[in-house]
C-alpha atoms as a printed R data frame, in Angstrom:
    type eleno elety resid chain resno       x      y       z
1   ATOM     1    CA   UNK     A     1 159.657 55.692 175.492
2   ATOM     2    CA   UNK     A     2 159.880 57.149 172.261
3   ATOM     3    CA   UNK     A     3 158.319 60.019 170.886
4   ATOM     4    CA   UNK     A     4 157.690 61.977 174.164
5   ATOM     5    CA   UNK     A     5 159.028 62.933 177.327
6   ATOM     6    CA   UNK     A     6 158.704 60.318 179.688
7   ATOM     7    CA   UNK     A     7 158.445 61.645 184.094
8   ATOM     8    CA   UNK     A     8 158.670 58.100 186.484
9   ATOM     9    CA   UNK     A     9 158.861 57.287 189.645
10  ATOM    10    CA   UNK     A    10 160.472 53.938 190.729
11  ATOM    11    CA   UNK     A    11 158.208 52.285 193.426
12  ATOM    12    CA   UNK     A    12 160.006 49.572 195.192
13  ATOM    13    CA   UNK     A    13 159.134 46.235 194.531
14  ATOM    14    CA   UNK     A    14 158.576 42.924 196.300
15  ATOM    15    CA   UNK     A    15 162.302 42.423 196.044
16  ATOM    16    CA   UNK     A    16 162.907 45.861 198.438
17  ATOM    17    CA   UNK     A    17 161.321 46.969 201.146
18  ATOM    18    CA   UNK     A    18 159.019 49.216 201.312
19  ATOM    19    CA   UNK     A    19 159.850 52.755 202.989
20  ATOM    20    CA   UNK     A    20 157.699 53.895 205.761
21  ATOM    21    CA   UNK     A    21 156.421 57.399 203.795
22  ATOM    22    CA   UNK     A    22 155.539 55.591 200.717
23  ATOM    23    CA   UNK     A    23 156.780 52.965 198.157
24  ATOM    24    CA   UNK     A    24 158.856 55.260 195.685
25  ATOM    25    CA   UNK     A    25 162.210 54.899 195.894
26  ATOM    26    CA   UNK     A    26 163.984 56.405 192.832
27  ATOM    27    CA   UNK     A    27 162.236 59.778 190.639
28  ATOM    28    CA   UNK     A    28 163.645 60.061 187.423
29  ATOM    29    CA   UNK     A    29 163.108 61.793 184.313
30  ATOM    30    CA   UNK     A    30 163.688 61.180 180.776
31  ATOM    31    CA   UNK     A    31 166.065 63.651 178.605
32  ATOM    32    CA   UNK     A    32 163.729 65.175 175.916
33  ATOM    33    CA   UNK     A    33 166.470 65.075 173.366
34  ATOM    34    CA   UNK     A    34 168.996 61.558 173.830
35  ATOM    35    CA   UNK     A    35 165.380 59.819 175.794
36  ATOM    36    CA   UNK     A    36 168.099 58.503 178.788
37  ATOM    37    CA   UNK     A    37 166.820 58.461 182.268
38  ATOM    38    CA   UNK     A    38 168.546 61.093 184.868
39  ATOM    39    CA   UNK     A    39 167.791 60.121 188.799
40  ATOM    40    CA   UNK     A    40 166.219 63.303 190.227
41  ATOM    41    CA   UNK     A    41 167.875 63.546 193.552
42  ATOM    42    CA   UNK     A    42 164.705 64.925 195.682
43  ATOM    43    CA   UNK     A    43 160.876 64.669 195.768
44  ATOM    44    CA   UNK     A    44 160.609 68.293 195.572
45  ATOM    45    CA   UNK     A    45 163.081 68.417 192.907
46  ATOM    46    CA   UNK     A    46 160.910 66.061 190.868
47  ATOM    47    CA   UNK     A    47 157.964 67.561 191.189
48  ATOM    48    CA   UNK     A    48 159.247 70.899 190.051
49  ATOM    49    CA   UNK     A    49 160.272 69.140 186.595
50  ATOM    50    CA   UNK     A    50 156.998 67.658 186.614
51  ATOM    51    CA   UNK     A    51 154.749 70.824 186.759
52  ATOM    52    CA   UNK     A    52 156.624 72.500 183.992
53  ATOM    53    CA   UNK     A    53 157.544 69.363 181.972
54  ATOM    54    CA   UNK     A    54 155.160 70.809 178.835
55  ATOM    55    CA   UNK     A    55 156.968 74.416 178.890
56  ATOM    56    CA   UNK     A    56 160.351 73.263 179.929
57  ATOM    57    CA   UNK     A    57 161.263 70.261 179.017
58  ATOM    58    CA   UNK     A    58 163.906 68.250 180.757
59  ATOM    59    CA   UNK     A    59 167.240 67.921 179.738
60  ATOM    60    CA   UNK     A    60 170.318 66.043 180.478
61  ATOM    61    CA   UNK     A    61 172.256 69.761 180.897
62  ATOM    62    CA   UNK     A    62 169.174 70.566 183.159
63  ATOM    63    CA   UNK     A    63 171.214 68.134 185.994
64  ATOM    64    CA   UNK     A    64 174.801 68.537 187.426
65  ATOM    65    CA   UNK     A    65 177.528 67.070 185.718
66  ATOM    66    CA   UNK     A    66 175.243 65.747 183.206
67  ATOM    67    CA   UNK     A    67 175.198 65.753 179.720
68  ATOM    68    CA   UNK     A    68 173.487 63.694 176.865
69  ATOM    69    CA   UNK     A    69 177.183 62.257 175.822
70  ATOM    70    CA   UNK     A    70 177.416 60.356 179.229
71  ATOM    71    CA   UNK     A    71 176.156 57.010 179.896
72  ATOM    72    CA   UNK     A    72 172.186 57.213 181.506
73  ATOM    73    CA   UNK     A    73 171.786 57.591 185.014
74  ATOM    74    CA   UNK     A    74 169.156 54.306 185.441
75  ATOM    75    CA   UNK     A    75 167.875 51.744 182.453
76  ATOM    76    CA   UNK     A    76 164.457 50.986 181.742
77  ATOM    77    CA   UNK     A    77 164.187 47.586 182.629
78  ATOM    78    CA   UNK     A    78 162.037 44.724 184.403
79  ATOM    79    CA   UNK     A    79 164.721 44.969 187.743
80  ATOM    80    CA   UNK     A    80 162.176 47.396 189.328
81  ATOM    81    CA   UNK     A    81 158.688 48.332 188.770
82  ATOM    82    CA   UNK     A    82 158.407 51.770 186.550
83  ATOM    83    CA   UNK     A    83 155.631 54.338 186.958
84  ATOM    84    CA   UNK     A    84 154.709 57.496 184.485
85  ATOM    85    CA   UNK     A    85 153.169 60.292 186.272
86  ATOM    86    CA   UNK     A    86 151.046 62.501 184.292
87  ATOM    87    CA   UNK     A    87 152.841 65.463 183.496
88  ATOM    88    CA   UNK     A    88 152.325 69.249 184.874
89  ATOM    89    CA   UNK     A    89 150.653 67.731 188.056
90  ATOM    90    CA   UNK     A    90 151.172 70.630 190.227
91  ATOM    91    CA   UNK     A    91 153.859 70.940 193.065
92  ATOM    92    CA   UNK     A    92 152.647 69.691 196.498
93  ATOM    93    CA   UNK     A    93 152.507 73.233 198.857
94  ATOM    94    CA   UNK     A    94 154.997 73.882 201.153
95  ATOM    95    CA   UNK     A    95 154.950 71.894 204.296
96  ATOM    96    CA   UNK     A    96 153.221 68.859 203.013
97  ATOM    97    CA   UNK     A    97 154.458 65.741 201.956
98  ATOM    98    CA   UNK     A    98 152.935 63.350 198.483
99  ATOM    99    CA   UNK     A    99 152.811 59.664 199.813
100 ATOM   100    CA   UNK     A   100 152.225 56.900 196.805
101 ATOM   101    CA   UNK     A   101 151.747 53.551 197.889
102 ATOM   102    CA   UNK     A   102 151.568 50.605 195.649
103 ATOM   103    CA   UNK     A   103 148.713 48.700 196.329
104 ATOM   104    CA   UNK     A   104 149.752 44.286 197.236
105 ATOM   105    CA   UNK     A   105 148.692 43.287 193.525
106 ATOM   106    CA   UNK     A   106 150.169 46.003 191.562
107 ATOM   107    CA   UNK     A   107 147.074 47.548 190.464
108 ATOM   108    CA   UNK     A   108 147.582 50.993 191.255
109 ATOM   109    CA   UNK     A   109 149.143 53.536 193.407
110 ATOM   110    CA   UNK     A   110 147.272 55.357 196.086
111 ATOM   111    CA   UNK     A   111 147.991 58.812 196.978
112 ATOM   112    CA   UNK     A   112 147.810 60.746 200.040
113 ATOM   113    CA   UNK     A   113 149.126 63.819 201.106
114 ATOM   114    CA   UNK     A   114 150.614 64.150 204.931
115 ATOM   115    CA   UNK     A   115 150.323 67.617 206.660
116 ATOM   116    CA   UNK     A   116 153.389 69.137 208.562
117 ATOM   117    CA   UNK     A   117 151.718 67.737 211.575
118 ATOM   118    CA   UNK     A   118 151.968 64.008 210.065
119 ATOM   119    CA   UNK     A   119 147.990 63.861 209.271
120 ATOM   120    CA   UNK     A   120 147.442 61.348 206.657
121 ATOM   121    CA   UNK     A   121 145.197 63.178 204.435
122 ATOM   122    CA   UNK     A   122 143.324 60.447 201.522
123 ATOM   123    CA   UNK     A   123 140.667 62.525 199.517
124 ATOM   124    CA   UNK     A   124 139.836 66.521 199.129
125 ATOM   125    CA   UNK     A   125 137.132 66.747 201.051
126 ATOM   126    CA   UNK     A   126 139.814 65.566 203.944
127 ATOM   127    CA   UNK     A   127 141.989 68.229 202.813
128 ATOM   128    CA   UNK     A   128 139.219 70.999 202.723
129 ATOM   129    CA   UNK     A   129 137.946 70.385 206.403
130 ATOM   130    CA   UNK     A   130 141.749 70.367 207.288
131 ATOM   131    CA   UNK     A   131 142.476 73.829 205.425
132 ATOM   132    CA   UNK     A   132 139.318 75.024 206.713
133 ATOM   133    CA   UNK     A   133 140.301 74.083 210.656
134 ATOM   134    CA   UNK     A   134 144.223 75.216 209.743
135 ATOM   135    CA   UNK     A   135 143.773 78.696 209.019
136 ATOM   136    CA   UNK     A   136 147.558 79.446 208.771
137 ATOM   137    CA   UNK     A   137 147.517 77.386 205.511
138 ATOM   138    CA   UNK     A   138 145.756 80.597 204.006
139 ATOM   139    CA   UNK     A   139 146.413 80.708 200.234
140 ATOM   140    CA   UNK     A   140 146.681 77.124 200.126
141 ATOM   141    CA   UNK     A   141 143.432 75.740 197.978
142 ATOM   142    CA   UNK     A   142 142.274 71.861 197.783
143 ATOM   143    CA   UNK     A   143 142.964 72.831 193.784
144 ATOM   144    CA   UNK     A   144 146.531 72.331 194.858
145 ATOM   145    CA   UNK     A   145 146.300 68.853 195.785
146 ATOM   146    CA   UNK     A   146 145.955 66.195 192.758
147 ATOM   147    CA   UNK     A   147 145.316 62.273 194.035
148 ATOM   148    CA   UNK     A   148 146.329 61.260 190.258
149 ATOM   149    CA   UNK     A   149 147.665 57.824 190.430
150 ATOM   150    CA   UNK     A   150 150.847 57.159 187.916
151 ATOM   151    CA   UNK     A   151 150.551 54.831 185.291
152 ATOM   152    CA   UNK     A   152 152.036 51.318 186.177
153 ATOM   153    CA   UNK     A   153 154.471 49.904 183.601
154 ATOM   154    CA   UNK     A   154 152.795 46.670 183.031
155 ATOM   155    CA   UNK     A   155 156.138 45.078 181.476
156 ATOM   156    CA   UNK     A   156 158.245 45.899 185.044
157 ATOM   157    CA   UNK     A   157 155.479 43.969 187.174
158 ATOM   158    CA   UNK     A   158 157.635 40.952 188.877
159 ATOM   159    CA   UNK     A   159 156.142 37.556 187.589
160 ATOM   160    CA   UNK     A   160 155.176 36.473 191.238
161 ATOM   161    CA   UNK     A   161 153.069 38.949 191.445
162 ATOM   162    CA   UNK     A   162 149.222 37.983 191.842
163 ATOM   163    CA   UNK     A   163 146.956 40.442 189.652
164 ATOM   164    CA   UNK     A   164 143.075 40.905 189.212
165 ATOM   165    CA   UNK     A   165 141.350 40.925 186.540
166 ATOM   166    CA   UNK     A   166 138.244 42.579 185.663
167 ATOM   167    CA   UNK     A   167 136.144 40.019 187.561
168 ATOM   168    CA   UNK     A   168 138.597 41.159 190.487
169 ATOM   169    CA   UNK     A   169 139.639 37.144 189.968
170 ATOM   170    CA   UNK     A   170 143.585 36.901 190.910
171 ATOM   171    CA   UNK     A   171 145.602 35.715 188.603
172 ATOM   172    CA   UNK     A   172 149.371 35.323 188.057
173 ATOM   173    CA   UNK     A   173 150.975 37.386 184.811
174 ATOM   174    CA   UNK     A   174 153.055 35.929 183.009
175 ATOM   175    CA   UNK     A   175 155.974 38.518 181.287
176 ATOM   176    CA   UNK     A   176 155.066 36.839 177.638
177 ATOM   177    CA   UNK     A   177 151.444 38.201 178.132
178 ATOM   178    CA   UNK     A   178 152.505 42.017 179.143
């Protein structure tokens, strides 16, 4: 992705399994200088790159035993389906957990945020009755909760995958047509 710095999440595709907390199984993040993708070993890691992307950009050095000389970490390629998440998206608070599931026919991702209790939380006003009953979560606001769904890579979709279009008719893409 030139031109920019690139933040992605890996959701598993109809190849893998799906994990039981969500469908992402790699996070990476693009180097802002070579553009090669570096796995980001942790959720939480990720999403501290990710809320500070714009003032500090990610690079290669940024990682362990990394450096924009060695070979990248993951390709960009059609073997899994690629995501972009939006960039400064702030970090989920301490104690909960960002869930994104890709929806059957690759349409979107839907997030949800579980509580330290294992509450599946799916809009604000779920997480502002739950703050409000929860009052030990003082100084957490629903402002630090952000359902923004990732951008699917349309080129990593698997061929057998059955689509909608704008009529919500299914449809089968083809990889010549993405």
């Amino acid at each position: 992705m030139k031109g920019g710095q690139e933040i992605s999440k890996t959701p598993s595709s109809s190849k893998r399994p799906m994990s039981s907390q969500g469908s992402v199984d790699i996070y990476a993040a693009q180097c802002k200088n070579c553009l090669k993708w570096r796995v980001i070993d942790t959720q939480e890691e990720f999403e501290e790159i990710r809320s500070k992307v714009s003032e500090e950009p990610f690079l290669c050095s940024r990682k362990a035993n990394s450096s924009c000389d060695e070979p990248a970490d993951i390709e960009y390629d059609s073997t899994r389906t690629w995501v972009i998440d939006k960039p400064n998206l702030p970090k989920t608070p301490q104690g909960f957990k960002r869930s994104l599931v890709l929806r059957k026919d690759y349409s979107k991702l839907d997030a949800y945020y579980i509580t330290p209790a294992g509450k599946k939380l799916r809009t604000r006003n779920e997480i502002g009755a739950f703050l409000k009953e929860n009052p030990q979560f003082e100084g957490v606001s629903v402002t630090d909760f952000d359902f923004s769904s990732p951008k699917i890579m349309q080129d990593t979709i698997p061929e057998t995958v059955e689509q909608k279009d704008s009529a919500n008719k299914k449809f089968k893409i083809a990889k010549d047509e993405v």
